[in-house]
C-alpha positions as a printed Julia matrix, in Angstrom:
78×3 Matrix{Float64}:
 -33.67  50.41  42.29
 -30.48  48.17  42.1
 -27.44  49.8   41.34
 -23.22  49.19  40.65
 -21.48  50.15  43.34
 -16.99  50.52  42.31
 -14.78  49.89  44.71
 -15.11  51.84  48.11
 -13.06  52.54  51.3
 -13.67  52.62  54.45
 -11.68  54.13  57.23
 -13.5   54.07  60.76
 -17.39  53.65  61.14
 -18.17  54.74  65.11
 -21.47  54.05  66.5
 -23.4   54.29  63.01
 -25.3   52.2   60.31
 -22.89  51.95  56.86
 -25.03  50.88  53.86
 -23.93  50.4   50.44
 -26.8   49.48  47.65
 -30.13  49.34  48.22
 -31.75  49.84  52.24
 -35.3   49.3   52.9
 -34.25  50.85  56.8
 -31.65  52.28  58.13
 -32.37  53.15  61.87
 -29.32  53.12  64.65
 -31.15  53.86  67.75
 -29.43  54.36  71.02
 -27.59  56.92  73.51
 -25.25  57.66  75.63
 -23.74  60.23  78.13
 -20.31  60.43  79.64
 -18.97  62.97  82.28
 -15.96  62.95  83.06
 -13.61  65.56  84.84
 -10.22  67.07  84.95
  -8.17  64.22  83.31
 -10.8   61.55  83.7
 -10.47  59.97  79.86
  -6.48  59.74  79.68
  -4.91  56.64  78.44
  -1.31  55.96  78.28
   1.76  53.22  79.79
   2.99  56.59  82.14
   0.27  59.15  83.33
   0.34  61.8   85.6
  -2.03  63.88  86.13
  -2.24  67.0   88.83
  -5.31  68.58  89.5
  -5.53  70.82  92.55
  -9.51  71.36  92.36
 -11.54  69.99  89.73
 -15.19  69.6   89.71
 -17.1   67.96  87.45
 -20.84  68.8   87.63
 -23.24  66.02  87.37
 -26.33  67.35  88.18
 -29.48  66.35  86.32
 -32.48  68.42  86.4
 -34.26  66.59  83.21
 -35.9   63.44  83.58
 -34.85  62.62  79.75
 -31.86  63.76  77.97
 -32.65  62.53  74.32
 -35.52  59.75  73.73
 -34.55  57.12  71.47
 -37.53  55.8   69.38
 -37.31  52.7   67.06
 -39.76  52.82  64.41
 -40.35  49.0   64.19
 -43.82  48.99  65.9
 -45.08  51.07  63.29
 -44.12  48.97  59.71
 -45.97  45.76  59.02
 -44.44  43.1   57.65
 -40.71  43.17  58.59
């Protein structure tokens, strides 16, 4: 059903889908995983970091974290 939209803002769209009116399907598939340790995602000009003993665990005991499925396959026509 169409519809009037007024004026919109937008401040930060990360890893999404932003729709605005009418969507026949919205579907943002797709993941990630990150580890990092003891001061492993600084940013900066000057850093210093100290870390006597830091471990960061990375040990993976599942075969799959999170399935991502797209549903594509399954509509006709698109």
């Amino acid at each position: 059903m169409p519809s009037f939209v007024g004026g919109i803002h937008i401040q930060n769209v990360g890893d999404g889908a932003f729709t605005v009116g009418d969507a026949f399907r919205i579907s943002p598939n797709g993941a990630s995983q990150n580890k990092g340790g003891s001061g492993g995602f600084n940013t900066g000009s000057l850093i210093n970091v100290s870390n006597k003993r830091s471990i960061t665990g990375v040990d993976e005991t599942d075969i799959v974290d999170q399935s991502t499925t797209s549903i594509r396959p399954f509509l006709l026509n698109v």
